[in-house]
N, C-alpha and C positions, 0 to 999 in steps of 0.2 A: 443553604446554598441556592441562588438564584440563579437557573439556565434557563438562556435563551437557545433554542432551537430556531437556525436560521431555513427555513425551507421557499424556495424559488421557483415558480412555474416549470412544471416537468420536473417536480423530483422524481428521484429512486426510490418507489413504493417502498420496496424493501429496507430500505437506510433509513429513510424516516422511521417505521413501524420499529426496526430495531433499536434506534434509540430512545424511540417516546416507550416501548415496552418495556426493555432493561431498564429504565431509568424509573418506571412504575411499579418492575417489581421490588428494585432496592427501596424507595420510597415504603412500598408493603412491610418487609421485612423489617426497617427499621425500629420499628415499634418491638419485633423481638430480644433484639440487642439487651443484656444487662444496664450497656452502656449506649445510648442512642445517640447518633452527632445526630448535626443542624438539619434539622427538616430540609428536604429534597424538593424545590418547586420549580417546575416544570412550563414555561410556555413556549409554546409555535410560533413565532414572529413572522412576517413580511416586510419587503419593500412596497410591494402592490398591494392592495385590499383586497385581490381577487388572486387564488394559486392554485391551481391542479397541478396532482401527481402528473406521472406518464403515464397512467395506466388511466386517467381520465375522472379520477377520484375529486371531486372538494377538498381543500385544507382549508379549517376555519383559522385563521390567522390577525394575531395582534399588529397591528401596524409598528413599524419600530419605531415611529418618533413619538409614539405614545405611551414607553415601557421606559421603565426604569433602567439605570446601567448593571447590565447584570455582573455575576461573578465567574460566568463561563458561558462559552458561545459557543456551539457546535453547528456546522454545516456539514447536512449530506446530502449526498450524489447527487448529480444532477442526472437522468435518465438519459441522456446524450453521451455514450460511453466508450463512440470511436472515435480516432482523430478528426476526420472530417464534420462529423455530426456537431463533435466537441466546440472544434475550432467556432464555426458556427453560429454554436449555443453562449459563445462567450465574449462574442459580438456585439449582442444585445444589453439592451441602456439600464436591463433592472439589475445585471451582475457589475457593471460600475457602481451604481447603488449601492447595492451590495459592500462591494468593495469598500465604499465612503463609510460605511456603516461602522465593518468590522474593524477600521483603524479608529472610527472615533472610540467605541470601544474596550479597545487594545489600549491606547492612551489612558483611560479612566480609568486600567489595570484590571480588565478581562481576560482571563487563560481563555484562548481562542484556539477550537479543534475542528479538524474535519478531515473525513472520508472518503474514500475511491476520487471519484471527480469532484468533488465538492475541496479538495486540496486543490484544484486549478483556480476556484474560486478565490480560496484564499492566496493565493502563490497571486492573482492579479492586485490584489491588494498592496505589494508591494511587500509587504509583514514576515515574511518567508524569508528575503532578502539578506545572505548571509547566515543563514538558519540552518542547520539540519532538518530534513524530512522523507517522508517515503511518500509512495502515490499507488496506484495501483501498478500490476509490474508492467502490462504492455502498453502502457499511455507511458513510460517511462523516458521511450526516443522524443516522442511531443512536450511531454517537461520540460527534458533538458534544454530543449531548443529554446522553447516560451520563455524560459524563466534561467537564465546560463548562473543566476547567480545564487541559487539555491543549492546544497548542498544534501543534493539527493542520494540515499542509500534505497532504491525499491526493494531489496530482498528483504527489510524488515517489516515487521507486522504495525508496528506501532513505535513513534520514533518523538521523542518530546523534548523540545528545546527551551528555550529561553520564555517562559510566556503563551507556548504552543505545541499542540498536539496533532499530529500527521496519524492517518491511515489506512491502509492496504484496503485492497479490493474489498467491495460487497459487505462479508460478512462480518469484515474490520471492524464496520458498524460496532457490533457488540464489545471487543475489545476495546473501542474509542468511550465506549458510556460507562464500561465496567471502569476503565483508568481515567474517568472521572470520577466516577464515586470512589475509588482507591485511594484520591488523592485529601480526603474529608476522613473514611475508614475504610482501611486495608481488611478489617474485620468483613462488614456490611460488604464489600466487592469479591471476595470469598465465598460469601452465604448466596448470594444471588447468583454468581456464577455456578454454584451446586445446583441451584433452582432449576437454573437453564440449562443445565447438562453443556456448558462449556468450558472446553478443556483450553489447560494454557497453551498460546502458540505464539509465538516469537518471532516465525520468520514465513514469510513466502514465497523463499527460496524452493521449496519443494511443490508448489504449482507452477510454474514459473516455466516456460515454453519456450524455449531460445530461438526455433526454428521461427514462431511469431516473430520475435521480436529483429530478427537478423533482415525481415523485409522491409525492416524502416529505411534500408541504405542500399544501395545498388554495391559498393565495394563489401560492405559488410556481411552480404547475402553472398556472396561469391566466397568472401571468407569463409562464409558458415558452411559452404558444399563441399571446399578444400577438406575443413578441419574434421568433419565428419568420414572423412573417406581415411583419414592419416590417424583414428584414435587411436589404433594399436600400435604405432608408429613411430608417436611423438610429435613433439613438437618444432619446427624449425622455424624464425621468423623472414628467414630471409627464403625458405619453400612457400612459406604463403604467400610473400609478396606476391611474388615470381606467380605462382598461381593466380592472382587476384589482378594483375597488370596492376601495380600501384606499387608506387617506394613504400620502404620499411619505416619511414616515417608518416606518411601519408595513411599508411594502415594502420598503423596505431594511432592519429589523429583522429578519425573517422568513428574507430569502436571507441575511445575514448569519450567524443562527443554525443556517437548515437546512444552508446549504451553504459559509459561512465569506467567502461572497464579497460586493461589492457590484451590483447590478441591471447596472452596465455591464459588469463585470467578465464576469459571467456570458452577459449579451448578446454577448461578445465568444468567450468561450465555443462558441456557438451559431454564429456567423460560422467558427471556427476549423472547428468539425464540418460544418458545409456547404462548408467549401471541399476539405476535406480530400476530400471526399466527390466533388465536382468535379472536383477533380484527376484523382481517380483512376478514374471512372467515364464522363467526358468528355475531348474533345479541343480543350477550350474554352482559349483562351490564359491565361495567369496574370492580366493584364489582362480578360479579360470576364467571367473568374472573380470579379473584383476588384470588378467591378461589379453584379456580381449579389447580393453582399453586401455594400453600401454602399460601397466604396473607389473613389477617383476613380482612382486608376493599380496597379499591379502592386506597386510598390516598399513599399507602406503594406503588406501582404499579405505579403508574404514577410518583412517587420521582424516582424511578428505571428507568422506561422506559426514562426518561429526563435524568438522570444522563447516562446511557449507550448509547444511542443511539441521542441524543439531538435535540428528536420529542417529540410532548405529542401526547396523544391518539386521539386527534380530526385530526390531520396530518396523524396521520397512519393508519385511518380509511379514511381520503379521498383519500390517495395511491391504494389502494385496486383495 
């Protein structure tokens, strides 16, 4: 299996090192396999001759119109990791490049993946387009905006469509190289993830900061003060309007766009993060828990807390 690793001036030290690692150690291990798939080869590509990390590193890099069409293209992070730095960063003519690169590619039947911000890369490419994917979760209101036609889930870890691989923040990294080698042997992506002491995780719904994310929108930030102050309360959509000066349509237009969700959806959101929080900070039953954030008994709470975040409470109390 022949991957390209696509890395761009001012990568994510870290995204790079985690993919060219994980993808060196499965390549190790392979040779212990009974049954060994395709040799794992490995190169660094450029659009530029010349790439430093963010951290100020050299990356000695293939040039891309000198390599072969690989069978998988990974892109990660680019060290530009807020909106404004992002926006910016993705201004400049080497991530059009870039762009031009990954579709040609993706045409010659490349599975094309990538991580935290290095998914805005791809998302400029056009390739996303109609797709499912995740991104990191609070670059999540900047997506949606950038790209209205992508079909963003951020609470997933790892999100594979058609041809392509999306994923979550930073460490994502390792899950985006492991579910590539997963996709050659389920074996081999097993063995190597033992190596690395990483465990499965599915979602990053339980990093995930609402109170962040609710500043991307002046109405939605108001929503988020309302809803925080009424968790034991409940929910009303026509008290938050009323709260937020904004019709009941115009508020659900708004978290829709910013954040993909609806007002309940995200109040429920908020219930999740306060419990979560209780849990693990208090010695309060799962029941007064329950109650503290609107639920008349424990069992409503724990359906929630597994449904959103796919821990139950005896897991998120031994986190703590």
């Amino acid at each position: 299996m022949q991957i390209h690793i696509l890395a761009l001036d001012g990568v994510f030290d870290l995204g790079l090192a985690a993919l060219t690692d994980t993808l060196s150690t499965a390549r190790q291990l392979a040779g212990t396999l009974a049954q060994a798939p395709a040799p794992i080869d490995v190169t660094v590509v450029g659009v530029r001759r010349r790439v430093r990390t963010a951290q100020g590193l050299t990356v000695p890099v293939v040039p891309v119109r000198s390599v072969r069409n690989p069978d998988v293209v990974l892109v990660p992070a680019l060290g530009a990791n807020m909106p404004d730095t992002l926006a910016a960063r993705l201004a400049l003519a080497d991530v059009a490049d870039a762009a031009g690169a990954l579709q040609q590619w993706s045409a010659a039947g490349a599975v094309v993946g990538a991580a935290c911000t290095g998914t805005f890369v791809l998302a400029e490419s056009a390739l996303l387009d109609g797709q499912r994917a995740t991104t990191s979760w609070w670059l999540a209101p900047m997506f949606r905006q950038r790209y209205p036609d992508v079909l963003l889930n951020e609470s997933r870890m790892l999100v594979n469509s058609a041809g392509f691989t999306t994923a979550g923040a930073a460490l994502a990294h390792l899950d985006l190289a492991l579910g590539t080698v997963r996709s050659c042997s389920p074996t081999l992506a097993a063995l190597a993830a033992r190596y690395l002491l990483v465990e499965a995780r599915g979602s990053q719904a339980e990093f995930v900061i609402p109170d962040h994310l609710a500043h991307a929108d002046p109405v939605v930030e108001r929503f988020e003060d309302w809803a925080r102050q009424q968790l034991a309360n409940g929910f009303s959509l026509a008290e938050a309007a009323a709260a937020t000066g904004a019709s009941e349509r115009t508020l659900a237009r708004r978290l829709q766009v910013v954040l993909g969700k609806s007002p309940l959806s995200y109040f429920q959101d908020l219930r999740v993060e306060r419990a979560v929080h209780l849990l693990r900070t208090s010695t309060d039953s799962v029941d007064q828990i329950a109650a503290q954030i609107g639920y008349s008994d424990g069992v409503t709470l724990r359906t929630l807390l597994r449904r959103k975040l796919g821990r139950g409470v005896r897991e998120l109390r031994a986190g703590s």
